[in-house]
PLY file of the C-alpha trace (Angstrom):
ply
format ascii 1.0
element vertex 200
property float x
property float y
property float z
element edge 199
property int vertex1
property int vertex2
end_header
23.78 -37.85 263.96
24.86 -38.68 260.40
28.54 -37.50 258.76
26.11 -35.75 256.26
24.71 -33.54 259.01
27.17 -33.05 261.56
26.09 -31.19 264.85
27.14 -27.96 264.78
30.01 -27.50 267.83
30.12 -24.32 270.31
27.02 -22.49 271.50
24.53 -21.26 269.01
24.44 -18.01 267.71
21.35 -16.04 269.07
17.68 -15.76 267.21
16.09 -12.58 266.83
12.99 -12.32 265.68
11.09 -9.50 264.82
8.14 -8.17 267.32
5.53 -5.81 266.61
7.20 -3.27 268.95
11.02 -2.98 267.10
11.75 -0.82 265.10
12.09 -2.52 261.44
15.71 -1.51 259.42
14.10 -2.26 256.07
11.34 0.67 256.95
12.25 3.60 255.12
10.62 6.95 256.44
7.69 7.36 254.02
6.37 3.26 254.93
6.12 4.48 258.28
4.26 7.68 257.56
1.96 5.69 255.36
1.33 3.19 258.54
0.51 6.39 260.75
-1.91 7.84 257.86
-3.88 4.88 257.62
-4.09 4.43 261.48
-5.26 8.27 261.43
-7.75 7.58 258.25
-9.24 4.40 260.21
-9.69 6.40 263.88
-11.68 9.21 261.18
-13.90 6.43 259.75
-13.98 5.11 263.65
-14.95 8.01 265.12
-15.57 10.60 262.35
-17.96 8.62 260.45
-20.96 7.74 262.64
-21.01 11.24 264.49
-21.10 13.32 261.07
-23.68 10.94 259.65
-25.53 10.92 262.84
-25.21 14.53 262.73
-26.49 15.40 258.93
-29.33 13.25 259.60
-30.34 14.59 263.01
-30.20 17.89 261.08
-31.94 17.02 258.35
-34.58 15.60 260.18
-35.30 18.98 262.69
-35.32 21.18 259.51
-38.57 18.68 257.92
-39.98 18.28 261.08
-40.21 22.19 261.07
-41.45 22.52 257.52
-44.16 19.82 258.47
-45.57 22.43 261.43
-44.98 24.95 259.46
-47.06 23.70 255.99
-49.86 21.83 258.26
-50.35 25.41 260.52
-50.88 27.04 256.86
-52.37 24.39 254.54
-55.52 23.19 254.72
-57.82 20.59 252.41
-60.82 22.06 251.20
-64.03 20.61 248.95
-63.81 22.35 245.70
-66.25 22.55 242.47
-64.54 21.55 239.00
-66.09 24.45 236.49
-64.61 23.64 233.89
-61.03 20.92 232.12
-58.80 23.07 230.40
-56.18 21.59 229.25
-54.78 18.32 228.67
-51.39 17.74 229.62
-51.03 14.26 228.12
-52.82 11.00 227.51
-51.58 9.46 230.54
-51.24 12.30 232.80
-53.50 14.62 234.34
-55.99 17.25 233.20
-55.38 20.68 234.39
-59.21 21.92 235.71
-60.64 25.50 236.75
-61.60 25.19 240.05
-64.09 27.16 242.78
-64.37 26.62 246.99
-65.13 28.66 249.61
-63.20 29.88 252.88
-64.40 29.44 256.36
-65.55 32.77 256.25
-67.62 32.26 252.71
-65.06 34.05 250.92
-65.44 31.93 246.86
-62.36 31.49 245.72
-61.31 30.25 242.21
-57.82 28.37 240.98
-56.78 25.45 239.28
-55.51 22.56 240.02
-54.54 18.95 238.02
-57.63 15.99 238.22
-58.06 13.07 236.71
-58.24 12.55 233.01
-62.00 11.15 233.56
-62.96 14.38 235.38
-66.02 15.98 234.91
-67.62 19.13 235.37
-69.64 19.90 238.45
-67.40 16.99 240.14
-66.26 17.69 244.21
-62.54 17.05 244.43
-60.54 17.73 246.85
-57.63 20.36 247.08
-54.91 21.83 249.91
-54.94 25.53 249.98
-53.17 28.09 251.42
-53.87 30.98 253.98
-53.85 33.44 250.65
-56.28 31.14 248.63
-53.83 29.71 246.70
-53.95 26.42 246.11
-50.74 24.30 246.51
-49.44 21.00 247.45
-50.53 18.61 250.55
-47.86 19.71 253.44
-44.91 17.21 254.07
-45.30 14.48 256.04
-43.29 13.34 259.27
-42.54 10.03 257.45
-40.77 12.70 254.40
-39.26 14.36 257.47
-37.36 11.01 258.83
-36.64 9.63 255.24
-34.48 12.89 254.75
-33.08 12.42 258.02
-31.80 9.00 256.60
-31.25 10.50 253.36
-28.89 13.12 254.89
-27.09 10.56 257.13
-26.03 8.23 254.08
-25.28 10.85 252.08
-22.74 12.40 254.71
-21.43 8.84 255.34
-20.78 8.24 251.66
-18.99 11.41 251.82
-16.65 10.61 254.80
-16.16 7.14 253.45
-15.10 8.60 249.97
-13.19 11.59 250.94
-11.37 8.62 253.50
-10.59 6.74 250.27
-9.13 9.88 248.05
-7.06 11.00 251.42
-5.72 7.42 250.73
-4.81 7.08 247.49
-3.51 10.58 247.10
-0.79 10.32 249.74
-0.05 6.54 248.26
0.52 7.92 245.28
2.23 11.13 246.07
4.61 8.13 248.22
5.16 6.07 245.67
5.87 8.89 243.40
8.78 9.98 245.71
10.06 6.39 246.37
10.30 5.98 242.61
12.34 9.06 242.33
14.39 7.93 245.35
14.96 4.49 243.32
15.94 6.48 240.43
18.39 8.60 241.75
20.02 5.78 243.81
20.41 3.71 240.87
22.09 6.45 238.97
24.71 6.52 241.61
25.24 2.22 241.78
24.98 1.18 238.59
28.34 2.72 237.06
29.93 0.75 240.41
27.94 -2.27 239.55
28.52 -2.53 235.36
31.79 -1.82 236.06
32.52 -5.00 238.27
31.28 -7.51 234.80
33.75 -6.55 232.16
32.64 -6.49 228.64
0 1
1 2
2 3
3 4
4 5
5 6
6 7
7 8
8 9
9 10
10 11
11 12
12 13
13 14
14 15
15 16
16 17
17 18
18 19
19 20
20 21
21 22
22 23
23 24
24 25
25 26
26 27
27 28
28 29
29 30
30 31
31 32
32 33
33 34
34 35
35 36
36 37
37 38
38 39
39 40
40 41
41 42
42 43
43 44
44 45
45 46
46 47
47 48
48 49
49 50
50 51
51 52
52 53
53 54
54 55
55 56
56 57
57 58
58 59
59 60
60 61
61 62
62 63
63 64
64 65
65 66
66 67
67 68
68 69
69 70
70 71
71 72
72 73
73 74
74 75
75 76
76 77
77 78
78 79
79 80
80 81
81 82
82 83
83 84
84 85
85 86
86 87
87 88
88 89
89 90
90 91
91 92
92 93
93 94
94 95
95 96
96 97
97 98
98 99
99 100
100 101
101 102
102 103
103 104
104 105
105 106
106 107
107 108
108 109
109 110
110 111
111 112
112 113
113 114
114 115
115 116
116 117
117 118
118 119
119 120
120 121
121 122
122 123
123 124
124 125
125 126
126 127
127 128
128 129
129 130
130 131
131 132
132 133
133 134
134 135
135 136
136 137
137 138
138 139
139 140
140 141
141 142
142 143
143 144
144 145
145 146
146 147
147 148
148 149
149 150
150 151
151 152
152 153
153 154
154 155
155 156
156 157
157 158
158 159
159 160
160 161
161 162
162 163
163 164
164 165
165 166
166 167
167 168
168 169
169 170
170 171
171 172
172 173
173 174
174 175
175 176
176 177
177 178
178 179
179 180
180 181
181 182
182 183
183 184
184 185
185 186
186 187
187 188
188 189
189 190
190 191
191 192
192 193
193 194
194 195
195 196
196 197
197 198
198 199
């Protein structure tokens, strides 16, 4: 060894590092609380997220799939007679025509219902009614059923996922808000002991 850097005589003194497990002196109450929130908040998106989005969607889905037995059990598509355009909604859009079918049971029925702008009279088109004679729209599908399962499930996961992220920013804030007025009133009580040490 060199004069410059002698070696140091007697034992050393011990090394302590810092594990994950120890408690930390710098750690002031709320940075622990903060550390145990967003443990909580990430077991919520964990856990949380997946079985309410699962859940909305699943739910979503049953409810179409009963509106599609329901609307196909009381819809049906029948052949109907244009008598007669009435009205033009727009140049691009369709014509609204007076219409005339029949029931199974040869019951003639009139409504109307929107055709194409190059619709004539006398034309077939065809046209979902209901039980009443009333004509309406085709029933819903069981592909319109499962898109507003999926529908349902992202919307419910952007919902976790953004109520997750308020949770989190409110309590940082509310924190820092108290750490700032813990600063505060801390340095009220140093700084007359610490200007006073530096004369003027």
């Amino acid at each position: 060894m060199s004069a410059r850097n002698p070696r140091p005589s007697g034992p050393l003194p011990p090394h302590r590092e810092h594990t994950p497990g120890t408690a930390n002196p710098l750690r002031r109450p709320s940075d622990r609380f903060e550390c145990w929130f967003g443990y909580f908040l990430l077991l919520v998106l964990t856990l949380g997220l997946p079985a309410v989005a699962l859940s909305a969607g699943q739910t979503a889905y049953q409810s179409g799939m009963r509106t599609v037995q329901t609307q196909s059990a009381e819809r049906q598509q029948v052949n109907a007679s244009v008598e007669s355009v009435t009205e033009n909604i727009g140049a691009t859009a369709k014509e609204q025509a007076r219409i005339r079918w029949a029931d199974d049971d040869g019951t003639v029925r009139t409504g109307s219902t929107p055709v194409k702008p190059d619709t004539r009279e006398g034309a077939t088109v065809q046209v979902w009614v209901t039980r009443d004679g009333d004509v309406t729209g085709p029933p819903m599908t069981k592909d319109q059923a499962v898109t507003t399962g999926w529908f349902a499930g992202g919307a419910a996961a952007v919902g976790v996922v953004s109520a997750v992220y308020v949770a989190r920013v409110g309590v940082r804030h509310t924190l820092d808000r108290r750490r700032y007025a813990q600063w505060d009133a801390e340095w009220e009580r140093v700084e007359p002991l610490w200007a006073g040490r530096f004369p003027r």
